[in-house]
N, C-alpha and C positions, 0 to 999 in steps of 0.2 A: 710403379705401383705393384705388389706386390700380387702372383695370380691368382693367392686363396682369398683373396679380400672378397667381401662382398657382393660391390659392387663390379667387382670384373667378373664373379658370378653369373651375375646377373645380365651381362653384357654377353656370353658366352654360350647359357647353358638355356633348355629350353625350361628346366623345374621352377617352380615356383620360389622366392626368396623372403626364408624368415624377416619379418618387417617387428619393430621393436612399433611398444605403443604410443611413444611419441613420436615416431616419426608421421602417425595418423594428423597430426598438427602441423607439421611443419611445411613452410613452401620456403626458401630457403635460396630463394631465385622468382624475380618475374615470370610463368607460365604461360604463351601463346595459346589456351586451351585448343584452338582451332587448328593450328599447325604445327603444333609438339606431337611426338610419336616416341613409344618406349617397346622394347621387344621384350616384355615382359612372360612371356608364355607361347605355348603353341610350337609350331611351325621355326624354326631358326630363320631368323632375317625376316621373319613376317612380321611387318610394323603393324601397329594398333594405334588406332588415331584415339587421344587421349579428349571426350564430349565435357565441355563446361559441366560440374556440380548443379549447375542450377538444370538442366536438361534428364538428371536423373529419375521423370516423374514427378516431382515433390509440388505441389500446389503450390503456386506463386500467387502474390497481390494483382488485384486489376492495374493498380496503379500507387505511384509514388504517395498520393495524396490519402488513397484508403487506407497504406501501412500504417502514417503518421496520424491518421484520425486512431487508430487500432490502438495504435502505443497512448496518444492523450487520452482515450478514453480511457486507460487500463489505470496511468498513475494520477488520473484526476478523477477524487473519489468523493465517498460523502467527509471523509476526512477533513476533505480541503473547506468544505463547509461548516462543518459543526466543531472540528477539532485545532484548524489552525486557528481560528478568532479567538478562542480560548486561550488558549497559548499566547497568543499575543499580548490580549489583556493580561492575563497573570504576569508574563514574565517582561514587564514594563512595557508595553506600548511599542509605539515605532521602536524603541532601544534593541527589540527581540530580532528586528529584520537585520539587523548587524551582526549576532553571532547565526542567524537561518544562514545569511546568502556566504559566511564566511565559512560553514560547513558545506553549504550545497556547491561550494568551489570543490572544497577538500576534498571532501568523501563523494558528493554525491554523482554527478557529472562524470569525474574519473571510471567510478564503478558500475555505471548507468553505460557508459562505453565501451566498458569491457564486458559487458552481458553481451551490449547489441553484437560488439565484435565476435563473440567467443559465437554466438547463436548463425552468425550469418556465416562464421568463414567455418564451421562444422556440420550445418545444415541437420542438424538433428534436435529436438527436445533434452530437456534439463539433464536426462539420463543418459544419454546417449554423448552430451558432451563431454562431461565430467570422467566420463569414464573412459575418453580415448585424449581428454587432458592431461588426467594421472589415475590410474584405475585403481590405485589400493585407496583414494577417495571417490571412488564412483557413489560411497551412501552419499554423495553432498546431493545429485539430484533425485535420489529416494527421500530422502528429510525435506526438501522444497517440495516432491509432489507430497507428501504425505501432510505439511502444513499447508500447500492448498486445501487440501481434501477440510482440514478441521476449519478451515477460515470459510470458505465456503459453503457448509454446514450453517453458521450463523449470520455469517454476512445475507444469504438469500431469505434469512427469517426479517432482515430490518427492512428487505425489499417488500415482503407482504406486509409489512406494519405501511409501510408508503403507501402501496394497494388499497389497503383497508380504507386508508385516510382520504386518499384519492376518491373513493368510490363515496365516502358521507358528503366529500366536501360539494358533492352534487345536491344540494338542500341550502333553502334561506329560511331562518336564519343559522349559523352553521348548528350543528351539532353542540358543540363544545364552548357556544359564545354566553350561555348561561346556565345555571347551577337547574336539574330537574328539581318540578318539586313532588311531594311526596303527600299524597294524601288519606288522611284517617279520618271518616265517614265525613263529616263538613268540614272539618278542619286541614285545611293546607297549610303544610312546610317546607320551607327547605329542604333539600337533603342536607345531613350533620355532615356528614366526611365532605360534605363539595363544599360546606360554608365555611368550612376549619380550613381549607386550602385556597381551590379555587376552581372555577369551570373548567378550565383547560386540565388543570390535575388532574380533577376528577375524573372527566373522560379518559383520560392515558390511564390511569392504575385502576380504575374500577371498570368502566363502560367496554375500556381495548384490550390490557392484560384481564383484568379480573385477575388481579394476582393475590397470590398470599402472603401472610407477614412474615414467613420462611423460606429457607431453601429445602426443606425435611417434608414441608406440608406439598407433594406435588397438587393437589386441587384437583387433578384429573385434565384431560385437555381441553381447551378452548377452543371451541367449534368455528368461530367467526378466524380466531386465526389460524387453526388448521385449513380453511378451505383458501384463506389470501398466500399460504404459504404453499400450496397445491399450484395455485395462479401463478406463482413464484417461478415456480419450477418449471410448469410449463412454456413459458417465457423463455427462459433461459436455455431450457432443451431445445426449442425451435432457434435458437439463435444461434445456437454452435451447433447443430446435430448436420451440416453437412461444412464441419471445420469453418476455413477461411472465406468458401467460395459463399455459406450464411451470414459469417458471423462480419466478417468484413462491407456486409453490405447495409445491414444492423447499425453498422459503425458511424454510417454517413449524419444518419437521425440522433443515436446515441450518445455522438460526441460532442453534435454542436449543439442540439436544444438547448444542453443544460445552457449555453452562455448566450442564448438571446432571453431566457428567462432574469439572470444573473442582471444582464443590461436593463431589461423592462423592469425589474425590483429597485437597483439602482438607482433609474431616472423617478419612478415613482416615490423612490424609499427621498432623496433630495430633498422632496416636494410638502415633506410631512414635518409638522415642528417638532423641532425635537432634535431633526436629523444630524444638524451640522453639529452639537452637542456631544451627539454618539462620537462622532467619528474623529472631531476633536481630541475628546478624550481617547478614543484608540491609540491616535497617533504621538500624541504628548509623552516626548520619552522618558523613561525615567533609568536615567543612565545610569546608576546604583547597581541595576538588576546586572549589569552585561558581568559584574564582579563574580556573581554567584553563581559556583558551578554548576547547581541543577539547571540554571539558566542554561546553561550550554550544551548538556544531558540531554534536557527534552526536545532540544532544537537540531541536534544530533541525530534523534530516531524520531523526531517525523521527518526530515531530510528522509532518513533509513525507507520508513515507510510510505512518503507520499508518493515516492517512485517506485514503487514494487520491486524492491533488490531482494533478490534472495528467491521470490515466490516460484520462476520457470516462465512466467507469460511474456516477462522481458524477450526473454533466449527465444520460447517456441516462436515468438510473431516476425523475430528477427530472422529466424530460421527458413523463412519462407520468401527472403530477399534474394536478390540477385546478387551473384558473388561478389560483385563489382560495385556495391552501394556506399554510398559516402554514410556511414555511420553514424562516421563522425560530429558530420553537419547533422543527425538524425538526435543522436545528445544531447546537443547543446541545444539544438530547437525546441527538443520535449522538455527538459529540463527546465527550459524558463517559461515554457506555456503552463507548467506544472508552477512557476514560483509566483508568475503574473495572474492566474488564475484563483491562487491563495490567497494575494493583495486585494485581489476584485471582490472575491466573497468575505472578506473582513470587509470591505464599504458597504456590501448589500446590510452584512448583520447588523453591522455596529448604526448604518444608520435609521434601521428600522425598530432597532436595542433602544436606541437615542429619545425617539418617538413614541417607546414602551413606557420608555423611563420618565419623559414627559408627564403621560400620561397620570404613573403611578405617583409620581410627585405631585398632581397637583391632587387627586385624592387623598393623599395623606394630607395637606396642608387644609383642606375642604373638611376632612374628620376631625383632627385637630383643633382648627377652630369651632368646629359646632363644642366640642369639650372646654375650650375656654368661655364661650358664649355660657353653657352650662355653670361654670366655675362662679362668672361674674354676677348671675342671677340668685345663684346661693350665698352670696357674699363670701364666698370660699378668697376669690381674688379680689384687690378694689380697681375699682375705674378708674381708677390714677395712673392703674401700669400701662392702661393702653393711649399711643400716641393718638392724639386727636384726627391726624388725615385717614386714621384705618377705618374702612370701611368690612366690617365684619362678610356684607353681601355679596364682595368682590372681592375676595381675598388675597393680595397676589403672595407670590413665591416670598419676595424679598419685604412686605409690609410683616409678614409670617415669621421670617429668621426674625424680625427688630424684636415682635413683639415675644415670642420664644428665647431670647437674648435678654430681656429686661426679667423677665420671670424667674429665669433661671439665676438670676445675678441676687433680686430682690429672694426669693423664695429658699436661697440654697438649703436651707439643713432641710427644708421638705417638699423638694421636689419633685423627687423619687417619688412619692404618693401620686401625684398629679400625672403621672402616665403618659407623659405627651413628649412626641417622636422631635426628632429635629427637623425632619422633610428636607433630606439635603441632595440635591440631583447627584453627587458626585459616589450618595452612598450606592443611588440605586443600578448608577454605571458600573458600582465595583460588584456588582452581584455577578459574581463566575456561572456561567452556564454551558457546560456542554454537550457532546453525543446527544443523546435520545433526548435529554431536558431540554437541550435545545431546540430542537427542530421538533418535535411533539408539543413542548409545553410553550416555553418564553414565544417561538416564533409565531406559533397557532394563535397565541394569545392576544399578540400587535395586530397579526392579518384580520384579527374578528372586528378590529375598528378602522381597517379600511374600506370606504368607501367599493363597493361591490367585491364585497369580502369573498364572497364563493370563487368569483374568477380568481384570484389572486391564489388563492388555497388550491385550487384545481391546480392553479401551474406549477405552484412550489411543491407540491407533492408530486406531480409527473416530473416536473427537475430531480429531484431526487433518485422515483424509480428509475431512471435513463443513468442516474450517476449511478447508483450502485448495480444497472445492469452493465455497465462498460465495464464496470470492474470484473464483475463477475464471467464475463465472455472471457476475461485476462484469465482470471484464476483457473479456468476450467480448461483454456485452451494450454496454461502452464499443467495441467492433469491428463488431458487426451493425449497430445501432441508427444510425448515422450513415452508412452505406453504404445500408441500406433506406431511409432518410430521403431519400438523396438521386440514388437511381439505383431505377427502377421491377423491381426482382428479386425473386421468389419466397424467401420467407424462408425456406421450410424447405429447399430444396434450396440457399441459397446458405449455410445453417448446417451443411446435410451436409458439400459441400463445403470450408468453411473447417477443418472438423474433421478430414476425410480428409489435405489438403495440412498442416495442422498435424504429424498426426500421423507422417508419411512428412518433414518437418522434423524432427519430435524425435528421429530416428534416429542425428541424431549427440549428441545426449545418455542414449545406451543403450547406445553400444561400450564398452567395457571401461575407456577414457579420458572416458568422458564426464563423472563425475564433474567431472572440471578442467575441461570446459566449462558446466557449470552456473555454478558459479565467476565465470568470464571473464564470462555476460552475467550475471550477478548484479551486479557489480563495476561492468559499464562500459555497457550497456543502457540501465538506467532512470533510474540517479543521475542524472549531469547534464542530460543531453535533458529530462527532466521540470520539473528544480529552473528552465532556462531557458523550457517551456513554462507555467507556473503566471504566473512575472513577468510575463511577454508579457498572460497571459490578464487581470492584474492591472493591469496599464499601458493596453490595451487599454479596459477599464471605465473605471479611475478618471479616467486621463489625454485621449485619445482619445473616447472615447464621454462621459464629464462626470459625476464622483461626484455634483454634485448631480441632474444628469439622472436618473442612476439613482438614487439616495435618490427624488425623487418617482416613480418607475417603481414600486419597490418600497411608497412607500405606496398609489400607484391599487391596486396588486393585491391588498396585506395588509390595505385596512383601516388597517394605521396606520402612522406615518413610524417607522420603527426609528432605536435613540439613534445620535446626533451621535460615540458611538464611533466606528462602525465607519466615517464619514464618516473619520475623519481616521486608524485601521487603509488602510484601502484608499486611502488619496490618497497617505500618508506614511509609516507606519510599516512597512507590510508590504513595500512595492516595497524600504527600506531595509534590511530584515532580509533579504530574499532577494537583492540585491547582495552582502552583507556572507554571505550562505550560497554563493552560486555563484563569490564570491571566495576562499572557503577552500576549495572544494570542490576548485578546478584546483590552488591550491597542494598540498592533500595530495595529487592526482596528479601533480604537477611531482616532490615531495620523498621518493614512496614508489615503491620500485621495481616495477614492474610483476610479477608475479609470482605463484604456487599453490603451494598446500601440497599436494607430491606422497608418496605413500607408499611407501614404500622396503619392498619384499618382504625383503631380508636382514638391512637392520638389528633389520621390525618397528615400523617408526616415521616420523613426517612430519617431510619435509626441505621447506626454502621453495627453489622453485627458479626461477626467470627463466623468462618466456615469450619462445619462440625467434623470430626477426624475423617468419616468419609469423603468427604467433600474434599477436604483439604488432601488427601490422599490420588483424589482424582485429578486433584490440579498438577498435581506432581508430577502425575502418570501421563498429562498432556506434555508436558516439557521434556520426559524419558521416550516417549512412545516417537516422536518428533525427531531427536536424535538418534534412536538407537538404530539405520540405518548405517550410522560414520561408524561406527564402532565393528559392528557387523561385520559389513565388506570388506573393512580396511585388515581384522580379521583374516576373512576367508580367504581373499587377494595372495596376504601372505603367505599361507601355506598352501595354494596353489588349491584351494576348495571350491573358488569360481572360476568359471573365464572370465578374461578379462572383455569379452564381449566384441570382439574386431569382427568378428565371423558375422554379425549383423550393421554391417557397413554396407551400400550399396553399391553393387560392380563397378559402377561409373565412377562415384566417388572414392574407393578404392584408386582406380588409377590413376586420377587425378592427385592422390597423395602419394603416391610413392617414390617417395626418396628416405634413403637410406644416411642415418647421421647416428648411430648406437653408439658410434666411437667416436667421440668428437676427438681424441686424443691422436688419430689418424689424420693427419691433416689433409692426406692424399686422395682419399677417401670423399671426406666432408665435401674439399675444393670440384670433386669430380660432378656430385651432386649438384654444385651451384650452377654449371653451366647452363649456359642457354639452351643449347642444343643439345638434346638424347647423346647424339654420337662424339658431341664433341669435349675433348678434356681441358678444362684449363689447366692456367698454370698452379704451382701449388700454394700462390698466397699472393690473390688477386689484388690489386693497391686498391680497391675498391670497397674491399672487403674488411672489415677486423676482425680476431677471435670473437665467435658468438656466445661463448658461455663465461663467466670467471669459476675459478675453483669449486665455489660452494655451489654452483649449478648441479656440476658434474656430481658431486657429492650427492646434492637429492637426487637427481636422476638415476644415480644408483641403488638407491634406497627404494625409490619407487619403481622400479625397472620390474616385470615380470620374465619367465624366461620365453624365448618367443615359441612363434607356433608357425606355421605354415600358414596361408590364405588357403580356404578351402576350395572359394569358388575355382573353376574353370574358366578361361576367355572364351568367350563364346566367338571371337572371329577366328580363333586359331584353324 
């Protein structure tokens, strides 16, 4: 070995030894934390006993069980409720869970693993990892905290609408189970906008937003939901304002109510006609769809989103494991509590939808005939058309299609005049409903004809707040947790703080218009910024830093080499699927017009209308402002304008990574590193070992390499 190498440096001399910024990742050998010693400083021949990463301070889980409540509560959201049933119905039925579960192999589980990995075995927040991964991309966890920060923002505004809803549905009969009416000196009306719609409508766009028929008109703010969006915030501030040791306990209530609600709707929802209808038709595939690529699109990025990749809550909750944690089992667990979770709440809707649908079928069929009853007394139709066993008094569904069937056959050239619907269950199953319309309107609307409607509304609305507070503990601990990580601030004051500034932001999701700014960042916020910071974080590992590097990363820590999958998920398959997702992504914003569904006060009804050059300006500036972190650092990095940030590593973790591999092309070097033992040298090409990098490794690594620095700290045993 030669004596100016590094690493005989290091063996020799008491100074400190330039450390390159990958070698902050690398373990590159099984570590004895407990019995390993390196003579890294001080004293010559003064060993330094090398303390497990996890002993460095950092807040750990009570237990195995609060971490995995912590991660389910974070990727199972209102999504999984109001977003994946929708999806389902649209993109054929059962047929859709064929291309879900065949991306959530692909993409989802692989990259869901490599967060938990990358957060536990660096023990830092989003920032802190990415930047001692590859630091000329350290913006990747600036861009994740910064689309927390705007998800966040409006996510905690649909929490106060829950709030709001929570807090009427304490009243019989509810609120929103009948249209008000309107009175002029003796004379009583309906209200016009609630009889054009419907009760439930009404309440949401007039009684809750009060909104306007613009996004131009703010209307000023809405008092009822500024104070639910106040309650909002304070919620969520007592729930992480002392980190894990709060928010982890949060978790217990937070994670599971929602799915004894989910079961009690379930078994209820069963119980109601209609139901098996619903859920029939959910599941009814229609194998056509799995052809079409949007089909695959959208079942792509909610895989993307229902696991929170990209956002930082992954990484910081992982970050607070024990080095030694099976992750891996931690994946694959969350990952189908997230997929079974989604199945469950598609039975809750679809058979309660089923039951709506019921319902509305047989009113149309009960209007309908009073209009023929009408028709036959004007002599309009004759008494011929109708079969003799119809009983006009008992109308059923299918006496209804015969007699709707013979009119339409006899009457054709003027039928069209006679105005009468076909009353067909299948139309009113295909009626798409999602987000907000679902769970405000369609859902509010079934629970107002169940039998002790108040309880039923009580719990679906506290399901909810608990679903979008787990989330929110996610998003905000992906915001703290890398900011404490890497700037010495008081946690609880700088969690006050963030919550205070938050909440004095979500002000303009509270005017009257805000509604359609919900919307706007829903739309253009998270999607693409994310779907580009996931790939980065993915290229970053596999390409950059060296799938096989990490593969043996992840066996020193687990115990054992996880399969030869996810080696070639993560080198090849995933970087390809999310090219192929962030290439369709921009097309369908190339080919679809920018634009909100505004509600029209006179028609009573949503018109889709263009956002106006400012508007449409702002959307833009969401999608710019999200990334312009990668660009930024990657930047600065280059021309040596940042540090690369090592100097905020913790002493303990610090010595626990130092090993030296700058030069992989040294084999003498590398080989020295791998040994077991501080003192001892293997040989120079262990039969246990293979080369760790091919070609194109070393190529990025040179690319990304900064030039090094000294560790500043001191050993404090020297």
């Amino acid at each position: 070995m030669r004596k100016n190498s590094k690493v005989t440096q290091r063996e020799h001399t008491s100074e400190h030894v330039t450390e390159s910024v990958a070698d902050l990742l690398a373990h590159e050998a099984p570590l004895d934390y407990k019995n390993s010693s390196l003579n890294v400083g001080g004293v010559p021949g003064k060993k330094i006993v090398l303390e497990p990463p996890e002993n460095d301070g950092r807040p750990a889980w009570n237990s195995k069980l609060q971490y995995i409540l912590a991660q389910v509560g974070f990727s199972v959201g209102l999504g999984n409720v109001w977003r994946f049933p929708y999806l389902c119905q649209k993109n054929g039925g059962g047929a859709y869970l064929v291309p879900y579960f065949i991306l959530l192999i692909l993409i989802g589980v692989p990259l869901f693993f490599l967060e938990l990995a990358v957060g536990q075995k660096i023990r830092r927040g989003s920032i802190g990892v990415w930047n001692y991964v590859c630091p000329h991309l350290g913006g990747i966890g600036v861009s994740s905290l910064m689309v927390c920060g705007f998800v966040g923002l409006y996510y905690n505004v649909i929490i106060g609408w829950s709030i709001f809803y929570f807090f009427q549905s304490f009243q019989y009969p509810l609120p929103w189970a009948e249209c008000p009416i309107r009175r002029n000196g003796s004379l009583a009306i309906v209200e016009p906008e609630c009889e054009k719609s419907s009760a439930t409508t009404y309440f949401w766009y007039r009684q809750t937003l009060n909104t306007t028929s613009t996004i131009a008109d703010s209307g000023g703010l809405n008092v009822k939901m500024t104070l639910s969006l106040l309650v909002a915030w304070i919620i969520v501030c007592l729930a992480v304002i002392r980190g894990i040791a709060s928010s982890g306990k949060v978790m217990y209530f937070s994670s599971l109510f929602p799915y004894v609600v989910l079961f009690c709707f379930l078994v209820r929802g069963l119980l109601l006609k209609g139901a098996v209808d619903g859920i029939a038709h959910m599941f009814t595939p229609k194998l056509e769809k799995m052809l079409e690529p949007q089909v695959w699109r959208e079942a792509a990025t909610q895989v993307f989103f229902a696991l929170g990749l990209g956002f930082g809550g992954v990484i910081a909750f992982s970050s607070y494991n024990k080095i030694d944690n099976n992750c891996h089992f931690d994946a694959v667990l969350v990952s189908f509590i997230n997929f079974f979770t989604s199945i469950l709440a598609t039975l809750v809707v679809f058979a309660v939808l089923g039951f709506k649908a019921n319902l509305m079928n047989e009113k149309c069929v009960i209007e309908n005939g009073e209009k023929i009853l009408g028709y036959l007394n004007s002599n309009v139709l004759s008494h011929d058309l109708i079969p003799p066993h119809v009983n006009f008094s008992q109308l059923s569904t299918i006496d209804y299609a015969e007699i709707y069937g013979v009119i339409k056959t006899v009457k054709e050239g003027s039928f069209a005049e006679l105005s009468l619907d076909p009353c067909v269950l299948e139309d009113e199953l295909n009626k798409s409903v999602q987000g907000t319309g679902l769970a405000f309107i369609a859902f509010t609307e079934a629970m107002t004809h169940f039998p002790a409607s108040p309880f039923w509304s009580v719990m679906f609305f506290f399901m909810l707040i608990n679903l979008g507070l787990g989330s929110m503990i996610g998003t905000m601990t992906g915001i703290t947790t890398p900011v404490l990580d890497t700037y010495k601030v008081h946690k609880e004051l700088f969690t006050v703080c963030c919550c205070i500034i938050a909440f004095f932001c979500g002000l303009l999701f509270v005017q009257r218009s805000g509604n359609y700014f919900v919307t706007m960042f829903d739309d253009y916020s998270a999607g693409l910024p994310l779907t580009i910071v996931v790939i980065l974080e993915n290229v970053s590992v596999a390409w950059i830093y060296g799938t096989k590097r990490f593969m043996q990363d992840l066996e020193d820590m687990l115990g054992f080499r996880p399969h030869a999958f996810y080696f070639y998920m993560w080198k090849y398959v995933s970087p390809c699927c999310l090219i192929v997702l962030i290439t369709a992504t921009v097309i369908e914003m190339a080919i679809s017009p920018p634009g909100y569904s505004a509600w029209v006060e006179e028609l009573a009804q949503e018109r889709f209308q263009s956002y106006p050059p400012w508007a449409l300006a702002m959307c833009f500036s969401l999608i710019v402002v999200a990334m312009l972190p990668l660009p930024i650092v990657f930047i600065a990095r280059y021309f040596n304008l940042m540090s690369d940030g090592s100097n905020k590593l913790s002493v303990s973790y610090r010595k626990s990574m130092m090993k030296d591999i700058s030069n992989l092309e040294e084999v003498d070097e590398a080989r020295f590193i791998l040994g077991k033992n501080p003192g001892e040298t293997p040989s120079p090409k262990p039969p246990s070992r293979a080369y760790l990098g091919p070609p194109v490794y070393k190529l990025f690594l040179t690319m990304f390499r900064l030039p090094d620095h000294p560790l500043k700290e001191k050993s404090t045993h020297g």
